[in-house]
Structures are given as C-alpha cells and as structure tokens.
N, CA, C and O atoms as a MOPAC input file, in Angstrom:
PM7 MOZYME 1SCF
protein

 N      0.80900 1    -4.80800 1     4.57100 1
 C      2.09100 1    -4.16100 1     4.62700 1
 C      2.73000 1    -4.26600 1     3.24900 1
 O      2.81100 1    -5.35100 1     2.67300 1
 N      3.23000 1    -3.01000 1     2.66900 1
 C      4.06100 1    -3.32900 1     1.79700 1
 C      5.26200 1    -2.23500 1     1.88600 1
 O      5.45700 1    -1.39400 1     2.76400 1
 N      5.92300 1    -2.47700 1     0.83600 1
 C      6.99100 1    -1.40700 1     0.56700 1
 C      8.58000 1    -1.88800 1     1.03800 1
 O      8.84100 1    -3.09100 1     1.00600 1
 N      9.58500 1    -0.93900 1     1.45800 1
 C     11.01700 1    -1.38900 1     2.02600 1
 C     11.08400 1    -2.73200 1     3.23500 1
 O     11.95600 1    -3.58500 1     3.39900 1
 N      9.87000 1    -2.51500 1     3.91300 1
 C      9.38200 1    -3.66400 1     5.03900 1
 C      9.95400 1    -5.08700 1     4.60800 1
 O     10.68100 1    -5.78900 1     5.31100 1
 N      9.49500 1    -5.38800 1     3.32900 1
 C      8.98600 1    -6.35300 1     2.73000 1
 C     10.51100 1    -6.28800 1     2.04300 1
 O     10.96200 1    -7.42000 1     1.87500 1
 N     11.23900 1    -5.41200 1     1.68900 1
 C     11.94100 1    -5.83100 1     0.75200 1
 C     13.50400 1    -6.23000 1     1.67300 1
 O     14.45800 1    -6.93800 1     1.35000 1
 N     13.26000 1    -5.52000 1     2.76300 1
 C     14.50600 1    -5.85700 1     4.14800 1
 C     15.05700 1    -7.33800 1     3.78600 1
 O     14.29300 1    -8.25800 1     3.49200 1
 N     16.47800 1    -7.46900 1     3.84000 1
 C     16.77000 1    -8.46900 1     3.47000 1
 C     17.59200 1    -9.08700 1     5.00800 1
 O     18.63800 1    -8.63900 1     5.47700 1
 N     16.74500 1   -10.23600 1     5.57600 1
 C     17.64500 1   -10.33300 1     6.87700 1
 C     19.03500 1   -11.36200 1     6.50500 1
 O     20.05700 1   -11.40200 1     7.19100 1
 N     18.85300 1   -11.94000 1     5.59600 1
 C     19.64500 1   -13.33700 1     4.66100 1
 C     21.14600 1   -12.44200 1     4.35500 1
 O     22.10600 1   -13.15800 1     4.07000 1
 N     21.38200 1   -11.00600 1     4.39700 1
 C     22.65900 1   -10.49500 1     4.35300 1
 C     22.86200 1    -9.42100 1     4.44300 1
 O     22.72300 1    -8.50500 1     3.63200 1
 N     23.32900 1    -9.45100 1     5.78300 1
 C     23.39100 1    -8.26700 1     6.60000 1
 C     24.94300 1    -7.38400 1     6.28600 1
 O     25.57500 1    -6.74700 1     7.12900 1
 N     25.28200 1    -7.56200 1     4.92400 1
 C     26.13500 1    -6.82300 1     4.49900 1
 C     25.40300 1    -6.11300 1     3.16500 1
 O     26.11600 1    -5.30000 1     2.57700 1
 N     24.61100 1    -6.24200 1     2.84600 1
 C     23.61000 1    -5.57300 1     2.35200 1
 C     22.68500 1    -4.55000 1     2.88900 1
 O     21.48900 1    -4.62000 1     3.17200 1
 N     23.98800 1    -3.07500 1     2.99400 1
 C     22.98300 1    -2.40200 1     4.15600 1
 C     22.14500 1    -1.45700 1     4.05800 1
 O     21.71500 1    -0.76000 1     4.97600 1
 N     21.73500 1    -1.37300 1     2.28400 1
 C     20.73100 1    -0.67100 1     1.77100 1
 C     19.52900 1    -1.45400 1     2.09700 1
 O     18.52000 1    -0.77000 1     2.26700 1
 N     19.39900 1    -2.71200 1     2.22300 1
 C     18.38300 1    -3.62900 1     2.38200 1
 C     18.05500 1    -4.22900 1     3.69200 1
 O     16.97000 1    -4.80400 1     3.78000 1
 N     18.79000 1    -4.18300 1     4.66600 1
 C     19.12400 1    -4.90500 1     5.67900 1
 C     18.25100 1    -4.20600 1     6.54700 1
 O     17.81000 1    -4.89500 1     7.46700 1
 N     17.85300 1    -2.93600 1     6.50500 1
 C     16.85100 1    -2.12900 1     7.44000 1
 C     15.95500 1    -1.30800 1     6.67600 1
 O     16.25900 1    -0.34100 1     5.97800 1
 N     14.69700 1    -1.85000 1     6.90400 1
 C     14.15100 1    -0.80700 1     6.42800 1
 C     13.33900 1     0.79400 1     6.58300 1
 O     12.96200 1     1.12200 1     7.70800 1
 N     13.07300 1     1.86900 1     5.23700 1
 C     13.67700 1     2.74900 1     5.73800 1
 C     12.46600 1     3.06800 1     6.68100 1
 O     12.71100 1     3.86900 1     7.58400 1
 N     10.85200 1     2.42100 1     6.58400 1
 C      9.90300 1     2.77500 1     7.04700 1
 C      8.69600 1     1.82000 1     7.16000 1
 O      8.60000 1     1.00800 1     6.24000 1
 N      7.56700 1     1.76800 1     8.32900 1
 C      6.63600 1     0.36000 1     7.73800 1
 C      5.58300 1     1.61600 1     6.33400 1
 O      5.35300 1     2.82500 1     6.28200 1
 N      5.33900 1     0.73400 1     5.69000 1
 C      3.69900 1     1.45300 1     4.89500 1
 C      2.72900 1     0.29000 1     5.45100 1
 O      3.10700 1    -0.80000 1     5.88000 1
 N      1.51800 1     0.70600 1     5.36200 1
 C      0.66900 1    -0.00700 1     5.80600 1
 C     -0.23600 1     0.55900 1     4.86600 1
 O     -0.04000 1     1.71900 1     4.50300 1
 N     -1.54700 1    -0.32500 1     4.25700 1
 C     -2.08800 1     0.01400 1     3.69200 1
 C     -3.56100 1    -0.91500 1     4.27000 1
 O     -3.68000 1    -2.08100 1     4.64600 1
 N     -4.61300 1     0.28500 1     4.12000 1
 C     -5.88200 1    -0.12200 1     4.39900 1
 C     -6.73000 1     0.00300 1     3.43100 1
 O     -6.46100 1     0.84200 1     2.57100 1
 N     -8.16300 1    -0.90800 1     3.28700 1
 C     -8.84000 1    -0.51200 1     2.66900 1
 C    -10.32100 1    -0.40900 1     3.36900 1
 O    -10.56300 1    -1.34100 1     4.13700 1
 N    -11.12400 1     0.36300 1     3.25500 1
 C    -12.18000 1     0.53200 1     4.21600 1
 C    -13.53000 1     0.02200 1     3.77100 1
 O    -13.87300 1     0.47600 1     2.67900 1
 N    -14.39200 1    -0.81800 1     4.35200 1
 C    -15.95600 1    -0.99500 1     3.61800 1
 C    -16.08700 1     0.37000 1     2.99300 1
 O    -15.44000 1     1.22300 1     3.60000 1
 N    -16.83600 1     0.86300 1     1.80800 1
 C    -17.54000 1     1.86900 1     1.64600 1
 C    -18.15200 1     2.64500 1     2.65300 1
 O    -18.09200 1     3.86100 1     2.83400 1
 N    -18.65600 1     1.90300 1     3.18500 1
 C    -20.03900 1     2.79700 1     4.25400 1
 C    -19.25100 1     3.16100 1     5.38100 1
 O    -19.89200 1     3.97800 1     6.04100 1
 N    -18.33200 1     2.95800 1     5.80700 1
 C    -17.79900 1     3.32600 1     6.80700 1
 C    -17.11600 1     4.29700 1     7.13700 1
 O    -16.11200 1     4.43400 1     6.43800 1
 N    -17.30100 1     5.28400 1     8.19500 1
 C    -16.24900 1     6.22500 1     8.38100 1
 C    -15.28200 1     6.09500 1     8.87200 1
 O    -15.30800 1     5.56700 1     9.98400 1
 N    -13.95800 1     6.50500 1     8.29800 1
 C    -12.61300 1     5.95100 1     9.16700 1
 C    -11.94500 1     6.52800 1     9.37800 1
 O    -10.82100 1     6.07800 1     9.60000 1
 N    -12.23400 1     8.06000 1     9.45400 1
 C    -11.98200 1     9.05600 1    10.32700 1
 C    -10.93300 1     8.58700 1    11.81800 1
 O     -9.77100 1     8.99500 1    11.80700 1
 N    -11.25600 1     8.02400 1    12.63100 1
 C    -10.85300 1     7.55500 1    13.72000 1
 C    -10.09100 1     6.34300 1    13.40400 1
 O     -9.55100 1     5.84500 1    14.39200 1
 N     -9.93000 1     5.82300 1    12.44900 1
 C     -9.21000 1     4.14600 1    12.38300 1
 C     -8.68000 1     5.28400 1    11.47900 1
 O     -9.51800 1     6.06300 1    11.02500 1
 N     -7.92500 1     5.38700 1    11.30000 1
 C     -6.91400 1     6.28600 1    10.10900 1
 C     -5.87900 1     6.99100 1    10.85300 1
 O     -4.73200 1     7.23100 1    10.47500 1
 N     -6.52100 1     7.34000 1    12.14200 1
 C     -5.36000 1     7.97500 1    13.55300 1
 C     -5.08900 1     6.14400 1    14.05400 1
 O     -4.02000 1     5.55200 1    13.90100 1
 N     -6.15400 1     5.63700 1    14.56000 1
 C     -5.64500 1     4.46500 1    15.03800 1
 C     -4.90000 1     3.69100 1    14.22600 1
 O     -4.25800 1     2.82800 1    14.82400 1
 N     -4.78400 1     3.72000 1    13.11200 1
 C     -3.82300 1     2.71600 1    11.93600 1
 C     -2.50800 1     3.45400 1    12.41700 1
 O     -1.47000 1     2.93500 1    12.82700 1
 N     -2.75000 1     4.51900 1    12.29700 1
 C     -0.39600 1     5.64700 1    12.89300 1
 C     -0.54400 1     5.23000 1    14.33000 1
 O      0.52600 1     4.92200 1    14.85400 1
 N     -1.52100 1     5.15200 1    15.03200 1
 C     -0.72900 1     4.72100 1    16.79400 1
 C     -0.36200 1     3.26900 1    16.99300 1
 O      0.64700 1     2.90900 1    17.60000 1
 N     -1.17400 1     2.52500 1    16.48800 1
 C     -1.10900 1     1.16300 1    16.78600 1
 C      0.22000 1     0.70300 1    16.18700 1
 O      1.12300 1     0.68100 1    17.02400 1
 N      0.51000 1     0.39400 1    15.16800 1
 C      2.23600 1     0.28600 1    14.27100 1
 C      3.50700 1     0.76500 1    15.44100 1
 O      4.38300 1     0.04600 1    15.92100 1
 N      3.18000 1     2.56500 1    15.74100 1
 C      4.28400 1     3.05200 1    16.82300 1
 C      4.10900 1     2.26000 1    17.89900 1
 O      5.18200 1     1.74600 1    18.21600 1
 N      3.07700 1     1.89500 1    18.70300 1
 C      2.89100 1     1.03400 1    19.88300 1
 C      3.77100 1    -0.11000 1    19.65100 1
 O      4.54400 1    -0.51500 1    20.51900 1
 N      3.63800 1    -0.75700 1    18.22700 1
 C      4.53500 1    -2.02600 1    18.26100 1
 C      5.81700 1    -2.32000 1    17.93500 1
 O      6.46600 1    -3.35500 1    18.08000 1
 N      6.20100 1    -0.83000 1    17.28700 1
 C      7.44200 1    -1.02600 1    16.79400 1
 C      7.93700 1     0.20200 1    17.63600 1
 O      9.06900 1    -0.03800 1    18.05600 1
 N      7.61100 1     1.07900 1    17.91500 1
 C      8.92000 1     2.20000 1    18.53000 1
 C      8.83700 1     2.99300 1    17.94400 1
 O      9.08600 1     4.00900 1    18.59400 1
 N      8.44600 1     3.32000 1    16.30300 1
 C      8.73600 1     4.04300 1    15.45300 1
 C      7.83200 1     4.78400 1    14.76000 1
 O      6.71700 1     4.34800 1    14.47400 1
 N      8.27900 1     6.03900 1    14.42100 1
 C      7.17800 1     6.66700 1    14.17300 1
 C      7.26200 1     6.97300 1    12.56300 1
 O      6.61900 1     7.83500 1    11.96400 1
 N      8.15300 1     6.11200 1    12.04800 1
 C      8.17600 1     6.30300 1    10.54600 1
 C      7.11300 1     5.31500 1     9.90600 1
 O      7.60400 1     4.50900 1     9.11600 1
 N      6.11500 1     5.25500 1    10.05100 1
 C      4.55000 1     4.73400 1     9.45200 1
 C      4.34300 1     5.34600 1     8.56900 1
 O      5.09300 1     6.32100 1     8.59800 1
 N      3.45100 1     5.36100 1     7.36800 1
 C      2.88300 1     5.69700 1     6.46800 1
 C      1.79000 1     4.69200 1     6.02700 1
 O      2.02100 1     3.51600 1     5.74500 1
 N      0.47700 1     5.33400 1     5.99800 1
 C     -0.70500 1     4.43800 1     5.55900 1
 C     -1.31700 1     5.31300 1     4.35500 1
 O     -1.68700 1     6.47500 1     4.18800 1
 N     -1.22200 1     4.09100 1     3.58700 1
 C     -2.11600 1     4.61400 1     2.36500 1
 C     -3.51900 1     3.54100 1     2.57900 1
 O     -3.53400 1     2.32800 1     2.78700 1
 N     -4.74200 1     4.59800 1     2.42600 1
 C     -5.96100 1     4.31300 1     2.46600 1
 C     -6.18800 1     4.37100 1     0.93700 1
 O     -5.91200 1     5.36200 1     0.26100 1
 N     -6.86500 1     2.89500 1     0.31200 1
 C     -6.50700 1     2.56700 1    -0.41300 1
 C     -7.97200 1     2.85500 1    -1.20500 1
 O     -8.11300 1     2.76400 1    -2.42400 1
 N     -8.84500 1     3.16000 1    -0.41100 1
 C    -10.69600 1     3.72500 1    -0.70800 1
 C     -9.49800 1     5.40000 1    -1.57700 1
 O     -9.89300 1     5.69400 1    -2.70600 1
 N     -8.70600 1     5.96100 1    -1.23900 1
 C     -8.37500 1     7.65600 1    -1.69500 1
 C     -7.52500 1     7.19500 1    -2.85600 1
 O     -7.51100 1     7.92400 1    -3.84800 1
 N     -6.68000 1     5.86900 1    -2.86500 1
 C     -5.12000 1     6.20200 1    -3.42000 1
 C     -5.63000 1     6.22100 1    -5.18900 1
 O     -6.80500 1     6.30400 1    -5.54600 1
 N     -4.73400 1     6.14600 1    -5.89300 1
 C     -4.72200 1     6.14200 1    -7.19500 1
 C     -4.72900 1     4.92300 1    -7.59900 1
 O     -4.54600 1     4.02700 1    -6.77500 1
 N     -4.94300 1     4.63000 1    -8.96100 1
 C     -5.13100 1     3.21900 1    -9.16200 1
 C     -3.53900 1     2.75600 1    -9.36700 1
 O     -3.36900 1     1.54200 1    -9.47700 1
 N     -2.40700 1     3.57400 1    -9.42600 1
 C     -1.02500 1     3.04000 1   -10.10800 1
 C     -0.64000 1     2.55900 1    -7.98400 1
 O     -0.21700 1     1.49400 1    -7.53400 1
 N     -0.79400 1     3.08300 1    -7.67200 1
 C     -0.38700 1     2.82800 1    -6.08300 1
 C     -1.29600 1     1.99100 1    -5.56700 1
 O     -0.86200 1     1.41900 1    -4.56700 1
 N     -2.32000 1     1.71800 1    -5.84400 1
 C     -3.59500 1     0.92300 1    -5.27000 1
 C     -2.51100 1    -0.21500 1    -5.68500 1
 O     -1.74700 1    -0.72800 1    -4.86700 1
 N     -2.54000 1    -0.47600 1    -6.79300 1
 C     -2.05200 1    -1.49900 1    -7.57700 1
 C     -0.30000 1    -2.10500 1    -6.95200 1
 O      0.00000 1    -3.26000 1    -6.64900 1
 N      0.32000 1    -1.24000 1    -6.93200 1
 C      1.55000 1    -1.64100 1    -6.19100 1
 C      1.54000 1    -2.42800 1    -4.81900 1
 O      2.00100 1    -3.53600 1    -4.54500 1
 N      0.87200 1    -1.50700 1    -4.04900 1
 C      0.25600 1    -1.93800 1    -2.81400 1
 C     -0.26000 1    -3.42400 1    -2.46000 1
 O     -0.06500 1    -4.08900 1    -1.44300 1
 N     -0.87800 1    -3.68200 1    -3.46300 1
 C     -1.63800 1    -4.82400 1    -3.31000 1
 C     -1.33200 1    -5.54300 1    -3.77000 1
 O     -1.85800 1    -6.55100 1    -3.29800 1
 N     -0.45600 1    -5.85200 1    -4.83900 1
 C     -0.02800 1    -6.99200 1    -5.74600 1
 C      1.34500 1    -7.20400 1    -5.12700 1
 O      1.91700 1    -8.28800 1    -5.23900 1
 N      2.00300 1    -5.93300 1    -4.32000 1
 C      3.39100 1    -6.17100 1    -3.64600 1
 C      3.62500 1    -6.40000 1    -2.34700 1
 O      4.66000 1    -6.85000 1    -1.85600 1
 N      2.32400 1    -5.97900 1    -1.62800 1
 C      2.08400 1    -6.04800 1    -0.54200 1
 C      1.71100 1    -7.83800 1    -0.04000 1
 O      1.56400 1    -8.77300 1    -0.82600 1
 N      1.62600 1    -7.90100 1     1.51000 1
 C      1.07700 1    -9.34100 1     2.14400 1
 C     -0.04200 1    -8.81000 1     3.37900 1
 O      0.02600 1    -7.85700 1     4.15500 1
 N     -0.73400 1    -9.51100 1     3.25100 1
 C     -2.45100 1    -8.82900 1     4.08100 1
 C     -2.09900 1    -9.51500 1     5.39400 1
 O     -1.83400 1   -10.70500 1     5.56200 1
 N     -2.14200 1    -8.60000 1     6.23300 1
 C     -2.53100 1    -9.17200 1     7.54000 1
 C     -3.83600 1    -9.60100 1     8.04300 1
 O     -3.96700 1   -10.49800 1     8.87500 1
 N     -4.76100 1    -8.96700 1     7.54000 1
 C     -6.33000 1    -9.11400 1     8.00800 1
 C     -7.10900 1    -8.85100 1     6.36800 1
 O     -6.96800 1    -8.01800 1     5.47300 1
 N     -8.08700 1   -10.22700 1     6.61500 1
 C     -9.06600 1    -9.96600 1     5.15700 1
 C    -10.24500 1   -10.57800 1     5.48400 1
 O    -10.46500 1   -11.75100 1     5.78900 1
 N    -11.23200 1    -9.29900 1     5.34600 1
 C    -12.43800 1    -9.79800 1     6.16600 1
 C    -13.04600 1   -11.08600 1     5.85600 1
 O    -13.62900 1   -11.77700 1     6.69200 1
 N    -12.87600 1   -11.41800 1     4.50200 1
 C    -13.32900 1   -12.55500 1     4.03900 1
 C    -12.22100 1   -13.54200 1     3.29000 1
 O    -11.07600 1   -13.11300 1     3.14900 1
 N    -12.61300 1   -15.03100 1     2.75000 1
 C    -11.44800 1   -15.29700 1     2.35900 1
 C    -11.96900 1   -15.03000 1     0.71600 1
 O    -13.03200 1   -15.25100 1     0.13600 1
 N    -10.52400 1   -14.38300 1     0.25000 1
 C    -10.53400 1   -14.00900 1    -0.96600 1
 C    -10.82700 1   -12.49900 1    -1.69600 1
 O    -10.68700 1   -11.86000 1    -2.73800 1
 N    -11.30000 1   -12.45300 1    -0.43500 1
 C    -11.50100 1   -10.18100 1    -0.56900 1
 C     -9.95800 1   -10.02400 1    -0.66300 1
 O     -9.84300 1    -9.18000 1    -1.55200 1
 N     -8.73400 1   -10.34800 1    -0.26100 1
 C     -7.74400 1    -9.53100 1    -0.60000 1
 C     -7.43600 1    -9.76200 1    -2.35600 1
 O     -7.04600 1    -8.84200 1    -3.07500 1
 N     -7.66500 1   -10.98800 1    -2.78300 1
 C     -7.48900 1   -11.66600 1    -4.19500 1
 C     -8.24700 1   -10.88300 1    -4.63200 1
 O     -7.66900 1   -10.26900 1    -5.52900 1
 N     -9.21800 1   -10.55100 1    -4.51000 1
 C    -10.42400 1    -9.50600 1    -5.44500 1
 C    -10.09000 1    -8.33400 1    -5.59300 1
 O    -10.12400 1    -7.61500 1    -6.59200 1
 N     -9.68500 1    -8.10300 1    -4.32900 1
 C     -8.87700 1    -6.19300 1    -4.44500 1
 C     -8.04400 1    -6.19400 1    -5.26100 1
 O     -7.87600 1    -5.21500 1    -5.98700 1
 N     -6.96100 1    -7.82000 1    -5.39600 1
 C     -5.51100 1    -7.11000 1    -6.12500 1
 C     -5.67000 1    -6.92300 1    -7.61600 1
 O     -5.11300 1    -6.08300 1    -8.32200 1
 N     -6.99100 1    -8.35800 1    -8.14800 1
 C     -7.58200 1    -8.30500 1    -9.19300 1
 C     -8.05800 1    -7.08000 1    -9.96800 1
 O     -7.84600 1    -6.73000 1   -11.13000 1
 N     -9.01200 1    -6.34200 1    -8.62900 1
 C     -9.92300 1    -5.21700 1    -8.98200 1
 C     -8.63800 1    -4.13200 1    -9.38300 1
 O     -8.68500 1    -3.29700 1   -10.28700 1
 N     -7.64600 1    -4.34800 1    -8.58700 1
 C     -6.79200 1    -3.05500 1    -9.05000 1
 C     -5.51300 1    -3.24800 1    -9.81400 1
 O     -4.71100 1    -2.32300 1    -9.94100 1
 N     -5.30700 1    -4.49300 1   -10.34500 1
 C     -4.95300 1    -4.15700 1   -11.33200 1
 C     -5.22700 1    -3.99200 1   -12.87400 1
 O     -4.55600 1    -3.70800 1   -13.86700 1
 N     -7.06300 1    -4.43300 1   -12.48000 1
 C     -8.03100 1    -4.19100 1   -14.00400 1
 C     -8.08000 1    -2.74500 1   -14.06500 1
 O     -7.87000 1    -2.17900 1   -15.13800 1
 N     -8.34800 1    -2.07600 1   -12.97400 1
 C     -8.46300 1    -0.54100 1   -12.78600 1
 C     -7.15700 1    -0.30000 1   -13.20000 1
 O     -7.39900 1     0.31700 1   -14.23800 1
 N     -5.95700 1    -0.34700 1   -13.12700 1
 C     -4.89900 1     0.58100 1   -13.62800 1
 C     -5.05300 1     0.22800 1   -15.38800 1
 O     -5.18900 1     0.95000 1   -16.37600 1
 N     -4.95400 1    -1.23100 1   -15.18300 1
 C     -5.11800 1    -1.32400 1   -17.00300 1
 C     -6.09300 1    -0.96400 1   -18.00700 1
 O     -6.02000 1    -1.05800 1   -19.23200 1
 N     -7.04000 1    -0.52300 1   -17.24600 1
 C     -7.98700 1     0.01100 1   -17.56200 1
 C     -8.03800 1     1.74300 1   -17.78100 1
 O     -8.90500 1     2.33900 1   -18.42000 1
 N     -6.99500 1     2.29300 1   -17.15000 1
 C     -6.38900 1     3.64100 1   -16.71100 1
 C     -5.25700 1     4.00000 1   -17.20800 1
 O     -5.02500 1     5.19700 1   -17.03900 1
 N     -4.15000 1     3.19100 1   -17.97400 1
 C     -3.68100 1     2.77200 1   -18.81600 1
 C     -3.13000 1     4.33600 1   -19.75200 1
 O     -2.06600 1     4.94800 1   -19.65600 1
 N     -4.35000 1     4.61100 1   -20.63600 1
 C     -3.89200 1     4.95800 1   -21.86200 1
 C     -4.40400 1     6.17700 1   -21.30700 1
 O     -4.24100 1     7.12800 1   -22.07100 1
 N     -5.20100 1     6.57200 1   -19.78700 1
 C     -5.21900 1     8.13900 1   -19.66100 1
 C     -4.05600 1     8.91800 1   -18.97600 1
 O     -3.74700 1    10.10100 1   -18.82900 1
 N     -3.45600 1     7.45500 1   -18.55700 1
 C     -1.67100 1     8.43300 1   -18.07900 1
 C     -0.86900 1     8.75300 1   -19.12800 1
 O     -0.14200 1     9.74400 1   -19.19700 1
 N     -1.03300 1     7.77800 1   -20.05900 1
 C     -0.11400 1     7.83500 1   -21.55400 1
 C     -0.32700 1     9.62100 1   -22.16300 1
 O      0.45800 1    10.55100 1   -22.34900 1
 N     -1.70600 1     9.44900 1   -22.30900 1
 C     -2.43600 1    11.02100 1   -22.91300 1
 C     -1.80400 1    11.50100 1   -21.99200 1
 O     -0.77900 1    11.86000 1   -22.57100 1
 N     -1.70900 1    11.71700 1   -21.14400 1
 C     -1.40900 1    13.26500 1   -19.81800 1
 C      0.33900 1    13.52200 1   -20.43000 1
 O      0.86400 1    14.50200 1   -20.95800 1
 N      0.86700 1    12.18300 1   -20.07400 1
 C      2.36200 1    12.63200 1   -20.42900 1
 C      2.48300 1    12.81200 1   -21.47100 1
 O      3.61700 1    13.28800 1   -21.52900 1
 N      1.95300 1    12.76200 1   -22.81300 1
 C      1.85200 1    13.40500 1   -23.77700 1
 C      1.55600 1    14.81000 1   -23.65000 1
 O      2.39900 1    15.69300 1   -23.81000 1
 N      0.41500 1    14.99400 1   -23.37700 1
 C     -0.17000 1    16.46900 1   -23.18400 1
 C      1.00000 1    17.01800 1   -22.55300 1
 O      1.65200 1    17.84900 1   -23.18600 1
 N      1.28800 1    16.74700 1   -21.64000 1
 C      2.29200 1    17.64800 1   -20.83400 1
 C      3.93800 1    17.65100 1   -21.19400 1
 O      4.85500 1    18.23200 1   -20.61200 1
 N      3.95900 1    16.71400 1   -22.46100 1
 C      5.26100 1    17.00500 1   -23.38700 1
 C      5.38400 1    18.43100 1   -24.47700 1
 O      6.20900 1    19.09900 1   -25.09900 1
 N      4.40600 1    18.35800 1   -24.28000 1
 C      4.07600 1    19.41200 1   -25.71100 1
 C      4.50400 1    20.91600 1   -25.32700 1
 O      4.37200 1    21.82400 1   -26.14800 1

C-alpha cells in the first residue's frame, strides 16, 4: 500500500486534508512467468470487499515506470513478500533503475523545451 493511505493523519483530526484519505493504491508486483490477468480484477474486488470503497487503484509494478515503481516502493509498506527480503530487493532494484534512468528524463525535457 502506498500513497494518501499512508499519509492519513489519525493524530489530528483537525487536519482535514490529511485526516481521510482520498483513495487506497495498492501496488503489486507479479513473478515474471505468471499471468495476472485474473489477480489484477481480483486485486480491485478484494480492497472493495474490505473497505466499502471503490476508490482503489493498483499499480502493477511488472508495467509501471521506473519514477513510480520507485515511489511506490520506497514510500509504500508491503503487506505480503514472498520471501524475506524480496521487498528490500525490489525497492533497491528500483531505485538503481530510476538512477540509472536519470539522465534519459533530463534529455526528453530538454528535447521537449526546444
């Protein structure tokens, strides 16, 4: 889970930009080999089943970009990790991948200043 979820502040409830948040995100990441076709509908029903709400959003994190991979995971808290230390490796892996990715966003917003 990451995102407004996480940032809900229950400690002051006169804080009412923070005090609710506006939506869950949930974020998955899938073995390679697997199709998740069907766990990708089941990731949006299961959340509404528990909360009521149908403001979910899942980023599948095998599609996302490396600047959101990276948010996700370094801001996010894992509910399930198949192994111990696969979530530490992902947050690792993605934030070598953005820094690594780095200087081809720099070029683009350049290019697209011109």
């Amino acid at each position: 889970m990451f995102g407004s979820a996480l940032d809900c502040r229950v400690d002051n409830p006169d804080d009412v930009d923070r005090s609710v948040p506006g939506d869950l995100d949930v974020a998955v990441r899938f073995e390679p080999t697997a199709s998740h076709r069907g766990d990708v509908l089941k990731l949006l029903n299961d959340p509404y089943e528990m909360t009521g709400s149908e403001r979910v959003d899942v980023m599948v994190l095998n599609r996302a970009g490396p600047v959101a991979r990276e948010q996700a995971l370094v801001r996010g808290r894992p509910f399930f990790q198949r192994g111990v230390g696969s979530f530490t490796n992902a947050q690792i892996t993605a934030i070598m991948e953005r820094l690594d990715t780095d200087h081809l966003r720099r070029l683009d917003l350049e290019l697209m200043a011109e």
